[in-house]
Structures are given as structure tokens and as C-alpha cells.
Residue frames relative to the residue before (quaternion, step in Angstrom):
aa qw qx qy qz dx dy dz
X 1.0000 0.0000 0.0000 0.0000 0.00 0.00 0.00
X 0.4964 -0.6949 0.4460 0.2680 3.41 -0.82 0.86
X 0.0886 -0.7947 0.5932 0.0935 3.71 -0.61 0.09
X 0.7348 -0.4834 0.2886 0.3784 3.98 -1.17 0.86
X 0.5445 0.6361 -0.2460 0.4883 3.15 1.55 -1.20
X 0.7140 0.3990 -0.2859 0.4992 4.02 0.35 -1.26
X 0.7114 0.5798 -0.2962 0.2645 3.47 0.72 -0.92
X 0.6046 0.5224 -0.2273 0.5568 2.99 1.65 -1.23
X 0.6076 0.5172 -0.4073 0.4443 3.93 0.74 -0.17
X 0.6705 0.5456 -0.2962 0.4062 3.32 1.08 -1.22
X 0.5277 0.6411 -0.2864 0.4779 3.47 1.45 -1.21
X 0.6524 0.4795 -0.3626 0.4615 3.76 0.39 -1.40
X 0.6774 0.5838 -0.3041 0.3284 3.45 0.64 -1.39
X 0.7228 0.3535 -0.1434 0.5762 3.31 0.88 -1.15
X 0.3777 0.4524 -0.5588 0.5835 4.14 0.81 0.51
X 0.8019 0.4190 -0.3420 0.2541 3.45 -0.25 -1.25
X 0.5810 0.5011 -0.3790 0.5174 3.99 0.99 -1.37
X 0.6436 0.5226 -0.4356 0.3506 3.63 0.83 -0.88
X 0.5253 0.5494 -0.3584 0.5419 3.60 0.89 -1.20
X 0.7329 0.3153 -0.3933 0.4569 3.62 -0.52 -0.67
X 0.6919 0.4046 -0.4471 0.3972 3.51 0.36 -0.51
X 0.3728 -0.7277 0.4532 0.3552 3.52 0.86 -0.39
X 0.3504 0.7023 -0.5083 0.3544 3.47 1.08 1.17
X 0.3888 -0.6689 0.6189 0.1358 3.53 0.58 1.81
X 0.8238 0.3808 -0.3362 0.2514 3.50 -1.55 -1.40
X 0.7297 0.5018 -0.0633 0.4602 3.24 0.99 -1.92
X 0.7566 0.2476 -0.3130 0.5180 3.68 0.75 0.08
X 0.5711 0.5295 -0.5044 0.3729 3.46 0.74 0.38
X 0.5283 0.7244 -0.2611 0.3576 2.83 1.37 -0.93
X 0.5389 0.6359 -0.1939 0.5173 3.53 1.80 -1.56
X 0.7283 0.4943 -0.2559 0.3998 3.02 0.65 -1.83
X 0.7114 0.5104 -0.2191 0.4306 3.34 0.85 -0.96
X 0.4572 0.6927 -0.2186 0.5132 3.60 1.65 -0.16
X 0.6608 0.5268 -0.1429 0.5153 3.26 0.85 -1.58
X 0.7038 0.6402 -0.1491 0.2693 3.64 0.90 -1.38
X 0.6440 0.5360 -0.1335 0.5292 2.59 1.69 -1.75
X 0.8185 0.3252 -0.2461 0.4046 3.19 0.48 -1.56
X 0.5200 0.5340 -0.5425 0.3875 3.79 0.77 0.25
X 0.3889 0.7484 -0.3494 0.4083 3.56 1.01 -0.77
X 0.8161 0.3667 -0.0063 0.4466 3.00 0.42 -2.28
X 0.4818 0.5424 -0.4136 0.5501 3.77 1.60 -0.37
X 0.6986 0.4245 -0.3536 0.4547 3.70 0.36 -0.69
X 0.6605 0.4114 -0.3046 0.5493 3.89 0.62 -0.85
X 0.4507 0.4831 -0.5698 0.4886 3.72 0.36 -0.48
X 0.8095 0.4789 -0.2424 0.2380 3.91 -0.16 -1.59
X 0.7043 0.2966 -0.2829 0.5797 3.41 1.11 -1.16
X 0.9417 0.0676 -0.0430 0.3268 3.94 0.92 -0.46
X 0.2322 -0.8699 0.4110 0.1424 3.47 1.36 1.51
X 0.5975 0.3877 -0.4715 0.5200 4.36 0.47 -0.54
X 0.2635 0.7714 -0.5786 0.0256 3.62 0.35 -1.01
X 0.3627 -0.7566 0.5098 0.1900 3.76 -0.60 0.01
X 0.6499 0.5699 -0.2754 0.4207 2.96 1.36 -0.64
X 0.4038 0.7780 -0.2748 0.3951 3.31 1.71 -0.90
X 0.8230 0.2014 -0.0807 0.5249 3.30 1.13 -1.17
X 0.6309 0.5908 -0.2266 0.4490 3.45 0.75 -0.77
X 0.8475 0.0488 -0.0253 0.5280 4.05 0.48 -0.51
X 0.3938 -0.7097 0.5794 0.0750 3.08 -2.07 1.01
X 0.5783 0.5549 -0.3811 0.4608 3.01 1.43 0.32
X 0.3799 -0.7463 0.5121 0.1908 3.33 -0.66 1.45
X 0.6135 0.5132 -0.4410 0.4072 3.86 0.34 -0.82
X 0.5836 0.3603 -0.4689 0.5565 4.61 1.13 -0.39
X 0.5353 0.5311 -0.5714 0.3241 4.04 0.51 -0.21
X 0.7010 0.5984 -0.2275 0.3141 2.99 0.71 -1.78
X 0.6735 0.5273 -0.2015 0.4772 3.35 0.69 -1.32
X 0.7318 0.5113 -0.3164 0.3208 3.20 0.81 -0.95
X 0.5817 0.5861 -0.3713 0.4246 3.54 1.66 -0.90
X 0.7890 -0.0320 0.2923 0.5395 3.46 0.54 -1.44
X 0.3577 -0.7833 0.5084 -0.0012 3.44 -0.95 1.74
X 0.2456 0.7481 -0.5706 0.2335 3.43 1.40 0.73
X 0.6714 -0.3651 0.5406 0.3517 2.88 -1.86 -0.69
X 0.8329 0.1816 -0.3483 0.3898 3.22 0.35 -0.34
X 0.4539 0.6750 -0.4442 0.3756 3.32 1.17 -0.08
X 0.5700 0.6172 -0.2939 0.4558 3.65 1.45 -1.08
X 0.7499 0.3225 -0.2726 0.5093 3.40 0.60 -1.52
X 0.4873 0.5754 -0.4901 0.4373 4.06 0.72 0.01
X 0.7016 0.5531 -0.1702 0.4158 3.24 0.60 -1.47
X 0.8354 0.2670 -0.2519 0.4091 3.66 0.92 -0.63
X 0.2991 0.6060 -0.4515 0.5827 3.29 1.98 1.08
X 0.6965 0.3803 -0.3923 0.4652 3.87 0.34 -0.88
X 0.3997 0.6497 -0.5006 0.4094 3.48 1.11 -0.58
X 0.6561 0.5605 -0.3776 0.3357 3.49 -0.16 -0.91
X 0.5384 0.5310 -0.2965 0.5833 4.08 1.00 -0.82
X 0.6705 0.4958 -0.4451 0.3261 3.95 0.20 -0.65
X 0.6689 0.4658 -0.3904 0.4280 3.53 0.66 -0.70
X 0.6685 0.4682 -0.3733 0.4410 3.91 0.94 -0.31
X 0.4752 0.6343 -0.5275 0.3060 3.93 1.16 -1.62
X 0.8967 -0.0204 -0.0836 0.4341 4.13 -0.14 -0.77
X 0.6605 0.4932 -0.4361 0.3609 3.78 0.76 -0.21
X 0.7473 0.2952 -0.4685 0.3673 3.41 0.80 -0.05
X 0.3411 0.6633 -0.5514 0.3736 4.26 1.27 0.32
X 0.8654 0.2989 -0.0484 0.3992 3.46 0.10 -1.88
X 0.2472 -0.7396 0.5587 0.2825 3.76 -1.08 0.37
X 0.1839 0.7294 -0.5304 0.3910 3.40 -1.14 0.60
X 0.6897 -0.4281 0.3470 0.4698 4.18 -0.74 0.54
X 0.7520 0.3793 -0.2862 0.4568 3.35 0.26 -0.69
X 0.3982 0.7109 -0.4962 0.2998 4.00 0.69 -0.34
X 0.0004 0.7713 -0.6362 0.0179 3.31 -1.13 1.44
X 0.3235 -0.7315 0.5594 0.2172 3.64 -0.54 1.51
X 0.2204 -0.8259 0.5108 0.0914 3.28 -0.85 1.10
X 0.4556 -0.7348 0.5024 -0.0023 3.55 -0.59 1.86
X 0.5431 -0.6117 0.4554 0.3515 3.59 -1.06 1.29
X 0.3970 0.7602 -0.2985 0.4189 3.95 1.11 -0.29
X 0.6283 0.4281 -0.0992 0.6419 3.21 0.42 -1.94
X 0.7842 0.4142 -0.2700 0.3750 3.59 -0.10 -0.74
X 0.7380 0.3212 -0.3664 0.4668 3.57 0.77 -0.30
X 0.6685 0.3450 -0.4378 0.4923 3.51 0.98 0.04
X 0.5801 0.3255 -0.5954 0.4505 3.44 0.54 0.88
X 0.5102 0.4655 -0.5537 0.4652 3.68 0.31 0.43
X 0.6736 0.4355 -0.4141 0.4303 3.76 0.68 -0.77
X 0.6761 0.5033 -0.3036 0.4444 3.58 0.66 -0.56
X 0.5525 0.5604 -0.3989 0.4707 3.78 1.09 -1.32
X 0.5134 0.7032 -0.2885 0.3983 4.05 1.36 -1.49
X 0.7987 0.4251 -0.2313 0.3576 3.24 0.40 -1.79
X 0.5482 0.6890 -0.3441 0.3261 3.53 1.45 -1.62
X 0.7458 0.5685 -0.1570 0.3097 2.92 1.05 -1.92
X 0.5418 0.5054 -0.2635 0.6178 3.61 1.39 -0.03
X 0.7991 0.3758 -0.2858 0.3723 3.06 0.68 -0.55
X 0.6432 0.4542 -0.3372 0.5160 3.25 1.34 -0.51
X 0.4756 0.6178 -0.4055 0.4772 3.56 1.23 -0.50
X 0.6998 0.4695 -0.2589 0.4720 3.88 0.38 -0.86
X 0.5489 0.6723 -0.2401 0.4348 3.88 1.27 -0.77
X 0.6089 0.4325 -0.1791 0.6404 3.18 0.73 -1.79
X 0.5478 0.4865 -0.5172 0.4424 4.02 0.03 -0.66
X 0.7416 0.5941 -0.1540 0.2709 3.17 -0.03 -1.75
X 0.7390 0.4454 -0.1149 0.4922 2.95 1.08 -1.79
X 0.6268 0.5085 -0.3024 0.5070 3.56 1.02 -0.91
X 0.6813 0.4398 -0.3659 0.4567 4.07 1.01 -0.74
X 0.4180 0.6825 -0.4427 0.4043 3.91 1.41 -0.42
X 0.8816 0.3062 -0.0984 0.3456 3.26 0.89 -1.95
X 0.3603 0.7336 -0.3221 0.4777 2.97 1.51 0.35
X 0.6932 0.5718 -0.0741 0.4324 3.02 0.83 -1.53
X 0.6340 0.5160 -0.1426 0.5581 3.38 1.64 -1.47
X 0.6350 0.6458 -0.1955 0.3762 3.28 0.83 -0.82
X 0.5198 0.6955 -0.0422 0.4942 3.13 1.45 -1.77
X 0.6780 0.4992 -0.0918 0.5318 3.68 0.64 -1.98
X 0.8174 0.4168 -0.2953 0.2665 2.86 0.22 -1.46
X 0.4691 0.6506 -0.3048 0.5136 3.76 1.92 -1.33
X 0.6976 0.5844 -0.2516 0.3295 3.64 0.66 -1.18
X 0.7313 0.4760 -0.1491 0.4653 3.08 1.05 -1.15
X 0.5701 0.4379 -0.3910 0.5747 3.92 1.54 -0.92
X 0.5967 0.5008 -0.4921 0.3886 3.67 0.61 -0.83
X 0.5937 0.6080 -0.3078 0.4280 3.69 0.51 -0.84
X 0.7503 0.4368 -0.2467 0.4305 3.25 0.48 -1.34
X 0.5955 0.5864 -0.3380 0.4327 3.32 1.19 -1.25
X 0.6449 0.5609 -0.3155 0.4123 3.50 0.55 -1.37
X 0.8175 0.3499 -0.2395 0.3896 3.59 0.33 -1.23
X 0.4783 0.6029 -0.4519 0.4512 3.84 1.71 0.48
């Protein structure tokens, strides 16, 4: 079964062949894929009903939503960057933004940074449940013992 986590890798992957092809519009778009759904890989973990999960493309409300730290914040206003492309640069129409080989490499540099960062989360997040897991064995053993 796929998970937010596999998708967002698969996304990055496909941003990047796009980039080399020089297909501007079409890999930000990826890049901007990758963002979201890591976001949504982290909220899936600390909160699977979330609403946001379903309801928005804007990574910087995932982000915020998980955790109001500091660095979540200053993460969060990096994914920000992707929002102006997610629908103005698909559809024409007043709002249409022509995306520039520019724009595109600093959303690979950022799509880079996320990717460490969400990579370092899942660590984090995966040693939490571990940890829970652990406790939790400890404590039935206990209980068991004292039946």
C-alpha cells in the first residue's frame, strides 16, 4: 500500500527527470507535490483523521498544523513558496503565473532541503513509536507478572 511518504518520493523523482527535461510548469508542479504530501506524511503519523490530510494543498497549514515550533514555522514558510504555482501556473486566466527555469531551481533547492527535513522527522517520529511501543510491552509484562 502506498503511503504519503512513498508518494512524495515518487513525486520528487518525477520533479527532477522533469527539471532535466526542462519542463519548467510540469516540475514545479511535482516539486510542489512532493512538499505537500511530505507535510501530509508527517500529519498522517502524529494525526491520521486530521482534516487537513484531505481538505488542503497548502503545505505551510500541514506544517503548522503538526507543530508551532520554530522550526517547523521557518520550514513551513519555505513550502510556502509551491502555493503560488499548485493552480496559477496549470490554468490560464488573471491569475496565471509563467513558470521560469529560475523559479524551478529554487524549488528543487527547497524540495532538497524539505527532503532532509522530513527524512529526520520520520527518524524522530519512528524513535517516539518505538519508544511507545517498548513502554507499553513493559508495562503488560508488569501487569502480567503481578496477576
Amino acid at each position: 500500500m502506498e503511503t504519503y511518504w512513498s508518494l512524495a518520493l515518487m513525486d520528487l523523482e518525477e520533479a527532477q527527470f522533469l527539471h532535466q527535461q526542462k519542463r519548467w510548469r510540469t516540475s514545479i508542479f511535482f516539486y510542489q507535490q512532493f512538499v505537500e504530501k511530505g507535510a501530509k506524511s508527517l500529519l498522517e503519523k502524529v494525526d491520521s483523521e486530521h482534516i487537513l490530510l484531505k481538505r488542503t494543498h497548502n503545505p505551510q497549514l500541514v506544517l503548522g498544523a503538526i507543530d508551532n515550533s520554530y522550526s517547523y514555522n521557518e520550514i513551513g514558510e519555505k513550502s510556502a513558496y509551491f502555493n503560488k504555482f499548485y493552480i496559477n501556473s496549470r490554468y490560464p486566466g488573471d491569475t496565471y503565473v509563467e513558470v521560469v527555469e529560475e523559479a524551478v531551481n529554487r524549488g528543487l533547492e527547497i524540495a532538497l532541503e524539505l527532503k532532509i527535513f522530513f527524512e529526520e522527522q520520520h527518524s524522530l517520529l519512528k524513535s517516539y513509536e518505538d519508544e511507545l511501543k517498548d513502554s507499553l510491552s513493559f508495562h503488560n509484562i508488569k501487569n502480567k507478572a503481578k496477576e
